[in-house]
N, C-alpha and C positions, 0 to 999 in steps of 0.2 A: 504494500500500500504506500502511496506517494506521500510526500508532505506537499500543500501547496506555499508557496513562496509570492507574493503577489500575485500577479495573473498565471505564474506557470506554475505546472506540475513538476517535481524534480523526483522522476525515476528513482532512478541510480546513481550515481557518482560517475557512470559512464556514460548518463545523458550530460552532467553538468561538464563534462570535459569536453563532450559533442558540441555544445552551447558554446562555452569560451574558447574554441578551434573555431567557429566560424563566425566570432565576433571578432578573434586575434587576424582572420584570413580579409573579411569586411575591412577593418582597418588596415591592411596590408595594403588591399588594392588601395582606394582610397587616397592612400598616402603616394603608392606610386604615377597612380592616372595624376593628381593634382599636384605633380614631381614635388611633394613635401609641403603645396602652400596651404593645404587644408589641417594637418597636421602640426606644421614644422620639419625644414631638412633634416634637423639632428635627431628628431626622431625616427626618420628617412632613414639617415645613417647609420644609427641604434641599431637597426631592425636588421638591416642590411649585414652590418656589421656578424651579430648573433649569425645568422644564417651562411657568413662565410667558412667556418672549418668545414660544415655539411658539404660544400661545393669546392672546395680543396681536395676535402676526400675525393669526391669522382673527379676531381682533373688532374690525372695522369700526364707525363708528356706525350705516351704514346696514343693519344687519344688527338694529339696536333699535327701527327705524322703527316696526314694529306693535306694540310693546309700550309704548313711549310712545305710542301712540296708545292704546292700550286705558287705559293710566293715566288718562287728560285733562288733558295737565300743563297746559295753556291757562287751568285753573282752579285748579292749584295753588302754594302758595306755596314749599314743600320737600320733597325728595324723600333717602330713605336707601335707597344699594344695599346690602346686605348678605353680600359676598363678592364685593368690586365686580372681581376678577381682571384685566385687560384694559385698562377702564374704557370700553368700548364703552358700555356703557348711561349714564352719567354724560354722555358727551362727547355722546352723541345727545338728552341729555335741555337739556342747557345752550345746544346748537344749536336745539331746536324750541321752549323756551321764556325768554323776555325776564324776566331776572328773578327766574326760579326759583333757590335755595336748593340745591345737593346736597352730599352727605354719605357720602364713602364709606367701609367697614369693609372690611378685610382682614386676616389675621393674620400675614401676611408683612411684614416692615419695607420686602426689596428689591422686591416688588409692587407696595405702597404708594408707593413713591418713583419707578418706573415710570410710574404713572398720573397722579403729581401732573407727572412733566415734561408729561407728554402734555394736562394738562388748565391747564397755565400760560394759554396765549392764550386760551382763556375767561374764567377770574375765576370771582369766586362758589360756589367750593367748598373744603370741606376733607376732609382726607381721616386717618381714626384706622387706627392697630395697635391691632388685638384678638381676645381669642378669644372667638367670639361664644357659645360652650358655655359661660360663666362668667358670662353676660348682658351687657345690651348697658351701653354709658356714657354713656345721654343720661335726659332729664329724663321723665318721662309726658307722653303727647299732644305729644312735638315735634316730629310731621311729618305731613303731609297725604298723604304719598304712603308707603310701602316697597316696595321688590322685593328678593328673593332668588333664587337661582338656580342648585341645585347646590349646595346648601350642608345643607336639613334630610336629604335621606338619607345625608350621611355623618356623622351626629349619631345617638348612644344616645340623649341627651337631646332630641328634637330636641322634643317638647311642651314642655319648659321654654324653648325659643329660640322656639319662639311666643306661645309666653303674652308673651315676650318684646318681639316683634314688635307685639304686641296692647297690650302696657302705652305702647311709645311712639309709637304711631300715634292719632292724633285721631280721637274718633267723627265717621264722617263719611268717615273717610278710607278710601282703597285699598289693599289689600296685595295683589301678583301674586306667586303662586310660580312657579318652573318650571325647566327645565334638570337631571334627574335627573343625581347624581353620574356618571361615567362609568364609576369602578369599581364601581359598586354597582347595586342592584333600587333602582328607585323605592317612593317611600312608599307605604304600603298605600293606598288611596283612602278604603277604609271609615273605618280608623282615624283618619287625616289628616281627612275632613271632621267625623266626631263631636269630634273634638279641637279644631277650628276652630268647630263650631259652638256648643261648649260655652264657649265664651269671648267668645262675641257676634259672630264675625262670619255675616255670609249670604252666601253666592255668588252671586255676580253672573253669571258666566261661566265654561265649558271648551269652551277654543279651542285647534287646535291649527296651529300656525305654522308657516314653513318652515325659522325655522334653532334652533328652540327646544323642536320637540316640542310635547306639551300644554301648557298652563300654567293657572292658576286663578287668578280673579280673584274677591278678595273686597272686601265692605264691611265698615268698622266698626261695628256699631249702636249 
């Protein structure tokens, strides 16, 4: 027999856990569609934060294998992941090329500090806090390579964080998007490519991969 509680009946202790799971998931989305302003970012972050060792655990490098492959890092000198979360794609990138440069952005400070333990026995990286909606903090043309992933569809702004992407990527260079946010609809196609192509780059490629989904592979012209 239940107890009533105001308007609700409380079962079990495994209704009231059912209850605050999809009050914790309501606020979740919420926080990401309104990117924090319904909420607050730091509570954005909070959130976000919590939920990175879970998504550390499943990003393996070898889970990047096809996507530095589609990059060519063999021919590149630096590479910036752009919500590098994890840092799977960094660590796979630093393992398959001799040499290379990478560069990762996060907005989370304890993310950030995450990846850099995990990415010590390598070398050759650093790794910034920022919030890549406010643009990014590097020079024009100072990287051969970018990937993002999971990152422009939970952006209002997100043509601004391409033009972004586009200012410091070298003509010449590669940009791969992919990884639609989890809480969210992926980016319009139509839109995303007229947006992309109006800032000079051409598609190279849409492939889609086993632990990535589609993903889109453009040049700089």
């Amino acid at each position: 027999m239940g107890r009533r509680v105001g308007a609700v009946i409380v079962t079990s202790w495994g209704t009231v856990a059912e209850l605050a799971g999809g009050v914790l998931i309501a606020v979740i989305v919420v926080m990401v569609v309104s990117e924090g302003k319904v909420t607050g970012k730091p509570l954005l972050r909070m959130v976000y934060t919590m939920l990175s060792p879970v998504l550390a655990a499943n990003d393996p490098a070898r889970r990047w294998d096809d996507v530095c492959a589609l990059l060519d890092l063999d021919s590149a000198r630096s590479l910036l992941d752009i919500g590098c979360g994890g840092g799977g794609l960094l660590s796979c990138a630093l393992a398959a090329a001799g040499g290379l440069r990478v560069t990762g952005v996060d907005w989370s400070a304890a993310v950030a500090g995450r990846v850099r333990r995990r990415l010590v026995p390598h070398g050759r990286f650093r790794l910034l806090v920022a919030d890549v909606a406010r643009g990014l903090p590097f020079e024009d043309c100072a990287f051969d390579r970018v990937a993002s992933f999971g990152v422009l569809p939970g952006l209002r702004n997100w043509r601004f964080v391409l033009e972004e992407m586009h200012r410091v990527l070298a003509p010449g260079g590669r940009l791969i998007l992919g990884g639609g946010n989890v809480f969210l609809w992926p980016l319009d196609e139509d839109q995303a490519f007229a947006a992309a192509a109006m800032l000079g780059f051409e598609l190279q490629r849409r492939v889609r991969l086993a632990h990535h989904g589609e993903v889109w592979l453009f040049e700089k012209m």
